[in-house]
C-alpha positions in Angstrom: -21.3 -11.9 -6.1 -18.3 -13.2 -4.2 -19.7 -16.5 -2.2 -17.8 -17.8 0.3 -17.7 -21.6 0.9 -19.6 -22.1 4.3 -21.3 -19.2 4.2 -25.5 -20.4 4.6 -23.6 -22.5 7.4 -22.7 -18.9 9.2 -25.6 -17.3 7.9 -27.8 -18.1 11.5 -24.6 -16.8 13.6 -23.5 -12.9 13.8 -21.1 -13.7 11.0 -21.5 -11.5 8.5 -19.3 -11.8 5.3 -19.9 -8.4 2.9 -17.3 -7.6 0.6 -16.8 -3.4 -0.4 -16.3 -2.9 -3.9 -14.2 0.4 -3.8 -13.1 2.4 -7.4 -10.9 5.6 -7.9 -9.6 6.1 -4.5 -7.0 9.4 -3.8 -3.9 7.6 -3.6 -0.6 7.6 -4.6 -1.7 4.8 -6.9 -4.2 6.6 -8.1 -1.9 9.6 -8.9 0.8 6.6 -10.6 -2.0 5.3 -12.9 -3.2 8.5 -14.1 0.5 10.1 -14.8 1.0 6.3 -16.5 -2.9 6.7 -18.4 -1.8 10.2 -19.2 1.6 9.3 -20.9 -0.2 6.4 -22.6 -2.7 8.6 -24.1 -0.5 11.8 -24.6 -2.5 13.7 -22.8 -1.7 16.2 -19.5 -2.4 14.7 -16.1 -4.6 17.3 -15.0 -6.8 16.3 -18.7 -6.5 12.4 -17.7 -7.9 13.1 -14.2 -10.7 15.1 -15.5 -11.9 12.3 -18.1 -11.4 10.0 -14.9 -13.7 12.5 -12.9 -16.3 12.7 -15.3 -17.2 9.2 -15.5 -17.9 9.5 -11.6 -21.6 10.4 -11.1 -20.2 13.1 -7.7 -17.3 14.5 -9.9 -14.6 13.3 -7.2 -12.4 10.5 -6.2 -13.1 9.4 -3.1 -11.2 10.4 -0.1 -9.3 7.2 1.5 -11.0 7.8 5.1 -14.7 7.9 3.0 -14.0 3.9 2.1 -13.1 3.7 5.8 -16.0 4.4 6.7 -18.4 2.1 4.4 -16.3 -0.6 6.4 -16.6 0.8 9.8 -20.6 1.2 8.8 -19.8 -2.9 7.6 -18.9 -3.9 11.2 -21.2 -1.3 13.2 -25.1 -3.0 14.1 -26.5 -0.4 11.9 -25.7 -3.0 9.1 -26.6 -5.9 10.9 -29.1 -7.2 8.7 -26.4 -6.5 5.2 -25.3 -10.0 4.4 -23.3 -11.8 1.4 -23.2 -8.0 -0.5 -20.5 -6.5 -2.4 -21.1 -3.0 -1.8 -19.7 -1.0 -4.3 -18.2 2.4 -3.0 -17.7 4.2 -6.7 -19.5 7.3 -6.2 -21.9 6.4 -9.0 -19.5 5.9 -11.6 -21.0 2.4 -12.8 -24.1 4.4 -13.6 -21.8 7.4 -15.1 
C-alpha cells in the first residue's frame, strides 16, 4: 500500500488519498509492448495479445475511458468513505 507522509493527519478532513492501480490498458503502448513481446518471443501479434488476454479474468483490455471512470467514481461522494486504497483496475487478471 502506498502511504503518504501526513496522511492520518488528513484522514479527519475530506482529503481523501486512493491510488488506482490500472494494468493492460488499449493504448498505443500497449499495442508497442505487445508488437515488442511478440518480436521477443517470435510469435505473431495477434498470438502475443491473446496470451495477454487470457491471463485477464474478462478476456479484454480495458478501454482507456473504463480507467476514467474508476477515477471519476474516486472523486464522486459515492466513494466517500474509500480511503488510503490502491484500487486495482485489472479486470481480474491478478486472480487469472
Amino acid at each position: 500500500m502506498l502511504i503518504i507522509t501526513g496522511q492520518a493527519e488528513y484522514a479527519p478532513t475530506d482529503l481523501r488519498v486512493n491510488a488506482i492501480v490500472p494494468r493492460q490498458i488499449e493504448t498505443p503502448a500497449l499495442e508497442k509492448l505487445i508488437e515488442v513481446q511478440s518480436i521477443t518471443h517470435g510469435m505473431d501479434e495477434a498470438q502475443m495479445r491473446q496470451m495477454g488476454i487470457q491471463r485477464i479474468l474478462l478476456r479484454r483490455y480495458a478501454a482507456p475511458t473504463e480507467i476514467a471512470d474508476v477515477g471519476l467514481w474516486l472523486c464522486s461522494t459515492d466513494s466517500s468513505f474509500v480511503n488510503s486504497h490502491d484500487l486495482v483496475v485489472d479486470g481480474g487478471r491478478m486472480m487469472g
